[in-house]
C-alpha positions in Angstrom: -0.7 2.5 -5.4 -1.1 2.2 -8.9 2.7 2.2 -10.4 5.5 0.2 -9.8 7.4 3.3 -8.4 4.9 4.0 -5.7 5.1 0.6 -4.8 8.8 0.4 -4.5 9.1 4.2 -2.9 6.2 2.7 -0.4 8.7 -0.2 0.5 12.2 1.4 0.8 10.7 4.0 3.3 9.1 1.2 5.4 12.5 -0.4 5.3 14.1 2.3 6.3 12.1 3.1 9.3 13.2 -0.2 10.1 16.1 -0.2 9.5 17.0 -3.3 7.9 19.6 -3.4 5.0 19.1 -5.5 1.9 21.2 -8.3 2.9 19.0 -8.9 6.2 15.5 -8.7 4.0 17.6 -11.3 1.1 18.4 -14.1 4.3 14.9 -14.0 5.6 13.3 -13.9 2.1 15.5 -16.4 0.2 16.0 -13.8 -2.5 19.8 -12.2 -3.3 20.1 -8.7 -1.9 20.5 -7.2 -5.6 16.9 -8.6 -6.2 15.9 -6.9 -3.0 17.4 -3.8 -3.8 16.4 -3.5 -7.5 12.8 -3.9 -6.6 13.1 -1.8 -3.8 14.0 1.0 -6.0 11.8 0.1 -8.5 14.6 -0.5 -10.9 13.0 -3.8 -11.8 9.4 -5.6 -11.8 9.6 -8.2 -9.3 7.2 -11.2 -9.3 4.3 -11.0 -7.0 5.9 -13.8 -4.9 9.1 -11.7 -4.4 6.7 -8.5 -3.5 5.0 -10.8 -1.3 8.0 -12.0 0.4 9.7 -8.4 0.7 6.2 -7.1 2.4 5.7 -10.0 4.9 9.6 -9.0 5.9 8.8 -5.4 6.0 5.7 -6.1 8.1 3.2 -5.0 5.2 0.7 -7.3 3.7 0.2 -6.8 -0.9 -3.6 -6.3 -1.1 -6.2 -6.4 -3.6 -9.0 -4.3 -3.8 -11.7 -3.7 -6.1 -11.1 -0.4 -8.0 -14.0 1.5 -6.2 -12.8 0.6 -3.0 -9.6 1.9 -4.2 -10.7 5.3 -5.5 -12.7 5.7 -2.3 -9.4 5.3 -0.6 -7.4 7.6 -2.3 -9.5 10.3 -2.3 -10.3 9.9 1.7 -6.6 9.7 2.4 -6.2 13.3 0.7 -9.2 14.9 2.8 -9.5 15.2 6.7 -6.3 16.4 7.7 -6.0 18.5 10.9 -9.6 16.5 11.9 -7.4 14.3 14.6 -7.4 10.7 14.7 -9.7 8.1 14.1 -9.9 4.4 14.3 -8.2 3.1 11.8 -10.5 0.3 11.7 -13.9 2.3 11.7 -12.4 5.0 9.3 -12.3 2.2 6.9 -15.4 0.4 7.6 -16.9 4.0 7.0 -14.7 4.5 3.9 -16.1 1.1 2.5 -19.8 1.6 3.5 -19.8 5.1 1.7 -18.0 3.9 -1.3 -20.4 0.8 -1.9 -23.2 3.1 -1.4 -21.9 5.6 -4.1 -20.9 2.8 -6.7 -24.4 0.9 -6.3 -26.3 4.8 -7.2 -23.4 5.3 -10.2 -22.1 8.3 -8.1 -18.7 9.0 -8.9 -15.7 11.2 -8.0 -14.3 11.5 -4.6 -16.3 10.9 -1.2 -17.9 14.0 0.4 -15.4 15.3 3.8 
């Protein structure tokens, strides 16, 4: 996710599979349910503490990765569909092996499928 809509439109569809409202999220976070719902809807930039705190209620964890990493991700999650599942944890080990590998020989662009 690079913007602050993805973000929040990343967010208000986990809670809403949950189905939690704002108020429930607000109680458990400490935050008001306006300052819930305006990050939630990307109306407003909400500190990293508050993102933080909305995502450990949602069940989601805010993490940083290096921009390579990143790339490699994004450009994996758009191929393979229709291949079936795999691990999600070896997919991603794979993901990371090839990306290092292509960054340390200055290969850019999207992983091969």
């Amino acid at each position: 996710m690079k913007t602050l809509r993805e973000m929040a439109t990343r967010l208000e569809a986990e809670r809403q599979h949950l189905k939690l409202d704002y108020q429930a999220i607000a109680e458990k976070t400490g935050l008001t349910p306006l300052s819930v719902r305006s990050a939630l809807q990307g109306r407003t930039a909400p500190r990293i503490t508050t993102l933080m705190a909305i995502a450990d209620q949602l069940g989601l964890e805010v993490l940083l990765l290096p921009k390579a990493l990143a790339t490699g991700l994004e450009a994996h999650a758009g191929a393979g569909a229709g291949e079936g599942p795999e691990p999600a944890l070896s997919q991603v080990d794979r993901i990371i092996a090839q990306t290092r590998l292509r960054s340390q020989a200055g290969v850019k662009g999207p992983l091969p499928k």
